[in-house]
C-alpha positions as CSV (number, residue, x, y, z in Angstrom):
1,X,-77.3,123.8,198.1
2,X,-76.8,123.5,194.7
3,X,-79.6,124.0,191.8
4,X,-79.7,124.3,188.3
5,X,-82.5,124.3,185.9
6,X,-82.5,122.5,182.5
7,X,-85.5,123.0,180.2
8,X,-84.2,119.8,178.2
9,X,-81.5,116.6,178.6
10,X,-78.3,117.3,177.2
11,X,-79.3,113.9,175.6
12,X,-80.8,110.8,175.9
13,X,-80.6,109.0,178.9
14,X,-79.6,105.2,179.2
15,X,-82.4,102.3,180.3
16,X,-80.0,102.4,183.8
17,X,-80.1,106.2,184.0
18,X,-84.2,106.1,183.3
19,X,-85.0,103.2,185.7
20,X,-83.1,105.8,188.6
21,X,-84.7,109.0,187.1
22,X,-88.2,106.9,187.4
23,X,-87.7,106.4,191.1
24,X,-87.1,110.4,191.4
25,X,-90.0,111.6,189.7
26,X,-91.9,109.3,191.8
27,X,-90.1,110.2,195.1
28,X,-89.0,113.4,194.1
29,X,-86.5,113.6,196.3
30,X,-83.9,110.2,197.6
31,X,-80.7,109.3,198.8
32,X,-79.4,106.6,196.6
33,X,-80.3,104.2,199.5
34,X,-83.6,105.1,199.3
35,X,-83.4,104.4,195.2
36,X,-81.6,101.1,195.4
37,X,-84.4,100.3,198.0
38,X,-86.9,100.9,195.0
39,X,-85.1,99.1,192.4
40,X,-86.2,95.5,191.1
41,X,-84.1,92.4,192.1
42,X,-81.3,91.9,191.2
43,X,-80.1,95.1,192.6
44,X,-77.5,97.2,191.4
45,X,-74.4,97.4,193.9
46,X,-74.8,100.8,195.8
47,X,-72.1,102.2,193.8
48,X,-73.7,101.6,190.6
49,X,-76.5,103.6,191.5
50,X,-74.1,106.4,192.8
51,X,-72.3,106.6,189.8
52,X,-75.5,106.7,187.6
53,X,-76.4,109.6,189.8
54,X,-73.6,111.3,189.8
55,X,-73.7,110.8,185.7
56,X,-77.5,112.4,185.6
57,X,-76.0,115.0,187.7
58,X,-73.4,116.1,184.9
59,X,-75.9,115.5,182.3
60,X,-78.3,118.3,183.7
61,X,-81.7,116.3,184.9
62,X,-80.4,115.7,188.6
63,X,-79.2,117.7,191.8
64,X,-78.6,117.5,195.1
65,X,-79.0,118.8,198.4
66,X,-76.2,117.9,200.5
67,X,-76.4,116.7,204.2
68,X,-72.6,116.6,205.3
69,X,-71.4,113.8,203.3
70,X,-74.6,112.5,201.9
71,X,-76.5,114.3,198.9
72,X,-80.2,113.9,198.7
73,X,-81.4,114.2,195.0
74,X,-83.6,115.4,193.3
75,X,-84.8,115.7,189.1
76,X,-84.3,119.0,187.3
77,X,-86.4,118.2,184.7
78,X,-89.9,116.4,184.9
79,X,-91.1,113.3,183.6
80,X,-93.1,115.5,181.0
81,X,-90.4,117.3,179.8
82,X,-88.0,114.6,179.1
83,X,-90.9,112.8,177.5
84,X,-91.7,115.5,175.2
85,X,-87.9,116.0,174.6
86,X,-87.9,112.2,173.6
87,X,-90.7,112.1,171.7
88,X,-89.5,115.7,169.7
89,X,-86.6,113.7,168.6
90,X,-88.1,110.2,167.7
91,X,-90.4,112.4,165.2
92,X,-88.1,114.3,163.8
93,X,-85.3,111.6,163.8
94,X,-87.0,108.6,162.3
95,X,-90.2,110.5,160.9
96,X,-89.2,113.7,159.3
97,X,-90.7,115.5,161.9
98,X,-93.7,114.2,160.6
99,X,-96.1,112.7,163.6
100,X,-98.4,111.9,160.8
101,X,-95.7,109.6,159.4
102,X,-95.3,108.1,162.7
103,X,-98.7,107.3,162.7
104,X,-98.8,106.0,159.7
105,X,-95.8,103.6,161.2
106,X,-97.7,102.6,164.2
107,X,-101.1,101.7,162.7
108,X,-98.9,99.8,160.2
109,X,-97.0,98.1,162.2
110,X,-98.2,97.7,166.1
111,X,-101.5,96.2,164.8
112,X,-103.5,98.6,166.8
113,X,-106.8,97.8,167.5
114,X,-110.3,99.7,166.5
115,X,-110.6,101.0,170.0
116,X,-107.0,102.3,170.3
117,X,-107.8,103.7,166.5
118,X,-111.1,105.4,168.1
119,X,-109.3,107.0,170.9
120,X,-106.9,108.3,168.8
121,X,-109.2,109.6,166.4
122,X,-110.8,111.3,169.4
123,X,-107.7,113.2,171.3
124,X,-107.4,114.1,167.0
125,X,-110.5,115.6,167.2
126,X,-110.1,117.1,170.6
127,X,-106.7,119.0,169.7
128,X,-108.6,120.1,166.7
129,X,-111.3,121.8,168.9
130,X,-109.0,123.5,171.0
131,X,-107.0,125.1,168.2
132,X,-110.5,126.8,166.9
């Protein structure tokens, strides 16, 4: 059985590679049968989702345990981590590492409301509490 352990994606995945890494962290472990099964209409040919696979494989997030010719897979890395991998690189990329500035952007720009405002101002003051 093969197993390696990434703390973090070699890099971003694609919207195709995501959509399969979904199904994973949801199953946690799937033939690719049993993800094109979970996949949305119109679905991929089998092969597709073999070679996206086979793709998160070599980028670190995905393994397998094989069964004679058929490999079960499995994520490396959890939904949790690749989001906080994401979101470490959307701040710093387009925010100078700044989530204040991203913020800023947000309550500019996605016309949040006064409750999503409130909640936010909450977790705020809940991170703040913790740190005492």
């Amino acid at each position: 059985m093969k197993h390696r352990r990434h703390s973090e994606p070699r890099q971003e995945l694609t919207r195709a590679e995501l959509e399969v890494m979904q199904i994973l962290w949801r199953k946690e472990k799937a033939f690719v049968s049993d993800i094109l099964d979970e996949m949305a209409e119109p679905k991929p040919a089998y092969n597709t989702v073999s070679t996206i696979v086979r793709i998160l494989e070599k980028k670190g997030v995905v393994s397998y345990e094989a069964f004679g010719k058929s490999h079960r897979y499995y994520p490396l890395i959890s939904r949790e981590e690749y989001t906080q991998t994401l979101m470490q690189n959307v701040v710093g990329n387009f925010f100078d590492h700044s989530v204040t500035q991203m913020f800023s952007f947000l309550a500019e720009r996605e016309n949040l409301s006064t409750r999503e405002i409130e909640e936010i101002v909450a977790i705020a003051k809940q991170a703040i509490e913790s740190k005492k």
